[in-house]
N, C-alpha and C positions, 0 to 999 in steps of 0.2 A: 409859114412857120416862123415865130419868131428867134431873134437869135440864140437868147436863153435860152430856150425850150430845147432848139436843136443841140445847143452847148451840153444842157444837162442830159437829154437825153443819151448824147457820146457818152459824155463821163460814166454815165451810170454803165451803159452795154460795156465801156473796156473794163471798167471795176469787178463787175459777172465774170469777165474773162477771165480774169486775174486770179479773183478769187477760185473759182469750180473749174474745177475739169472739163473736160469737152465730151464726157458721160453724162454730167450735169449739167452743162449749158451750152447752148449751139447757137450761134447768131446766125440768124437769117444773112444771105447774102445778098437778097435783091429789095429787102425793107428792112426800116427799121423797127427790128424786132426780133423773135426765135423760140426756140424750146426750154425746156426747164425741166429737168427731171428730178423728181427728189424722191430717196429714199429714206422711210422712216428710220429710227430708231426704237428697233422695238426689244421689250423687256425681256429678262431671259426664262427660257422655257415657252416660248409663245406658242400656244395652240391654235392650229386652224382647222377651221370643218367644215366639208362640204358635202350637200347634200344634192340630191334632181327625186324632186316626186311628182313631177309633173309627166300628164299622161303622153307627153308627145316628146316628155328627155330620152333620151334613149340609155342612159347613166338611172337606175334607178338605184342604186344604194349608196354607199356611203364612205366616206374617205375622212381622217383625221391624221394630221402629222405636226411635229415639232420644228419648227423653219427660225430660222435668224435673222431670213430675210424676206421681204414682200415686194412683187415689181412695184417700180416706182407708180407716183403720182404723175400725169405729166400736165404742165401748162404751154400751150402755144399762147402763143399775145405780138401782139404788133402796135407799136405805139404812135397814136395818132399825132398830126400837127400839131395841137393844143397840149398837149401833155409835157411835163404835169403841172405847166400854170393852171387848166382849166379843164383838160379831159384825161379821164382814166381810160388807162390800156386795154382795146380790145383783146379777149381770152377767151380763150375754151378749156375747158379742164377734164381730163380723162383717166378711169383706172378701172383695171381690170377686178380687182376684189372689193369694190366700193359700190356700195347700189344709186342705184340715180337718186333719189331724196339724201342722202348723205353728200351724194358730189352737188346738190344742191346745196345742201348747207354749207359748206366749203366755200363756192360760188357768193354767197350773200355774208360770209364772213372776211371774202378779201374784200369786197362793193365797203364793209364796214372799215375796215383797213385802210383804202381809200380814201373815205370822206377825214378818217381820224389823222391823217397826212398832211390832207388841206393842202394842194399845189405842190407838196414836196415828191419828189422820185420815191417807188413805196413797191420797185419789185425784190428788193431784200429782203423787205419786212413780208412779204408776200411767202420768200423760199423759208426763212426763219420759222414762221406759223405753219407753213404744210411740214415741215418737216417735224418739228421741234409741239408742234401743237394739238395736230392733226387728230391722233387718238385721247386726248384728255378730250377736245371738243366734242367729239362725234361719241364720246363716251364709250369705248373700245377697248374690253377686254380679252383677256385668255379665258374659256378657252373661246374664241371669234368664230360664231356660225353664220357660214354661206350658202343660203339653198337657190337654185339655180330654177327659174322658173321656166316654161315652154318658150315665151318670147325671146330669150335669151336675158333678161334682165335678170336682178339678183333680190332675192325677196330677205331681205337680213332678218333671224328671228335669233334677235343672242342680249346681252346685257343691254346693248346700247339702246335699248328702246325706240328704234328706230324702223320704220316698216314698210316694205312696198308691197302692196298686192295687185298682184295681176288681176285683169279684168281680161270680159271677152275682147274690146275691143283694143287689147296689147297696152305695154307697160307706159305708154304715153299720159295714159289717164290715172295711172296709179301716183303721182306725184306732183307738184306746183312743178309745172314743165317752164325749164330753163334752157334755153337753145344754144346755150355754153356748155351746156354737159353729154357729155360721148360717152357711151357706154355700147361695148363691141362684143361683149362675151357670148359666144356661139353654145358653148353648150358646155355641162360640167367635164367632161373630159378632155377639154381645149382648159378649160380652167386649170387644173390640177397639172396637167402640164408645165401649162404657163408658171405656175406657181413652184412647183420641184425644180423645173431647169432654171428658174433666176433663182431660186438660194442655193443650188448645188456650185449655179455661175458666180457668186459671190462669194460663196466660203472658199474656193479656191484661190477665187482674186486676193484675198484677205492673207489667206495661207500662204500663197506664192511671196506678198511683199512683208512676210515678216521674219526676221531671223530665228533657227532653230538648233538646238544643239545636238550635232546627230553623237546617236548613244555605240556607233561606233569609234568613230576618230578622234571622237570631244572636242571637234572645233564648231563654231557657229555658221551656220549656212543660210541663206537666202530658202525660203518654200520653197520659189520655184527649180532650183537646186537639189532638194527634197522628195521625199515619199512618202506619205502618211501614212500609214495602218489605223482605218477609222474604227474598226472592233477593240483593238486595244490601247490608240493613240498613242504611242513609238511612231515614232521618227528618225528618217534614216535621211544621210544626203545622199545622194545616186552614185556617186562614184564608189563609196563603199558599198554600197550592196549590187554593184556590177561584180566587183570584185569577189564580195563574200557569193553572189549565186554561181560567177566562175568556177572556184576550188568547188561548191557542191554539184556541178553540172560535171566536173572533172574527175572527181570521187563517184559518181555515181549515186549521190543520196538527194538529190534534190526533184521532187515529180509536180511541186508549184513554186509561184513565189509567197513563200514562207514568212512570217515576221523571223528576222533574225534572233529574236532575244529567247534566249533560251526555255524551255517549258509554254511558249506561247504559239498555238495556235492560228492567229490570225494570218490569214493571207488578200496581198492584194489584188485587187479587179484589175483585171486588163481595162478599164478606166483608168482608173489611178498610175497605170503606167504612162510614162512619158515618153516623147521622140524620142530621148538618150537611151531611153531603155527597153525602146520595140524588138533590136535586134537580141538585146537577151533574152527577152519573151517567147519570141521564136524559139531560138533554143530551148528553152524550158519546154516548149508545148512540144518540141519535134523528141527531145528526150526524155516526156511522160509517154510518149507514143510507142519508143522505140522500146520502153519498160515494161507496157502493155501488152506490145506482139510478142515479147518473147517470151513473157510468163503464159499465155497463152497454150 
């Protein structure tokens, strides 16, 4: 390896560092190279749809929801000796809602990325386009249908004019096969899964690190600090509504946790409760119990 090459190749791995989080970039520790995970930015209101009509899915209907978020994209890559005087980074690229011709096309837009570098360091420009790029390329709208073939593969039938069809002998031969692209989806109820618990896991993430003004105390509080009420979005910080469910567990008028604000019915999920507030949850549930036996 020459010396430049390994020089730039450093600078570029700590500059990643610097830049992304260690959600977004993970360096390899025994080569030089890592992970790369990027999450879109997608429009608001984004629909997704998924389907299994294949005779061997065992998911035969249909599922449609409104998400914020999409598991990421992922790139592994290890950068050879040559790079990037003379050789591009070997990569694999993976994602769970992406059908194999699409993560193909992906695949042959970074190779184009590459040559358009010409010896320069080009895995920036790589996360910049999967992230920032991704759905105008691949032509990706709302509302995005995903149908789920017997293989596990992803047969996309939506705007993007883009198409894999299963054959008998499996989704190998449905596409210009790229031996960079990993596609692992077992079946559409592993899908839909995957897909509810990373934007449930994100809107939280998002909600936790932004400040909110609980509509008890009127001071600003940290999400994670916080309790949401998702039916009717009030926001409370947890220390007041320890408090406000104490006096009604102490009165005797409290049988859930109620949104506080007056004439609203929302209450929240023993989800949306937090470690600070398991212990008053118990109570709440031991004193809708104790409500129940005696009306009895």
């Amino acid at each position: 390896m020459a010396r430049e090459d390994k020089e730039a190749q450093e600078d570029e791995l700590l500059a990643l560092a610097s830049i992304y989080s260690e959600d977004e970039f993970k360096r390899s520790e025994t080569a030089p190279g890592g992970e790369i995970c990027v999450c879109l930015d997608l429009p608001p209101n984004f629909s997704v749809a998924i389907k299994g009509d294949c005779a061997s899915n065992e998911y035969m209907g249909s599922f449609e929801s409104i998400v914020s978020f999409l598991p990421p994209i992922i790139l592994n890559f290890e950068l050879p000796p040559g790079y990037p005087s003379t050789d591009p980074p070997a990569f694999t690229l993976s994602c769970k809602w992406l059908s194999p011709s699409q993560l193909v096309l992906l695949c042959q837009r970074l190779d184009d990325l590459w040559e358009e570098y010409a010896g320069e360091v080009v895995l920036f420009a790589w996360m910049q386009f999967l992230k920032e790029g991704t759905l105008e390329y691949l032509k990706i709208n709302s509302p995005y249908e995903i149908q789920v073939c017997e293989f596990g593969s992803q047969c996309i039938k939506n705007n993007s004019g883009i198409s894999d069809s299963c054959s008998a002998t499996g989704p190998a031969e449905a596409v210009i096969w790229d031996k960079r692209v990993i596609q692992d989806v077992e079946s559409v109820t592993t899908l839909i899964d995957c897909i509810l618990d990373f934007n449930e896991a994100q809107q939280k993430k998002c909600f936790d690190s932004k400040s909110y003004m609980c509509n008890i105390c009127f001071l600003e509080k940290l999400g994670s600090e916080c309790t949401h009420f998702k039916d009717c979005q009030h926001v409370y910080c947890n220390a007041c509504l320890k408090d406000y469910y104490t006096v009604q567990i102490q009165d005797g008028q409290v049988q859930a946790l109620n949104c506080p604000e007056p004439k609203c019915s929302s209450v929240a999920t023993p989800a949306q409760v937090t470690h600070k507030q398991c212990s008053l949850f118990l109570c709440v549930c031991v004193h809708s119990l104790m409500v129940y036996l005696y009306s009895m």
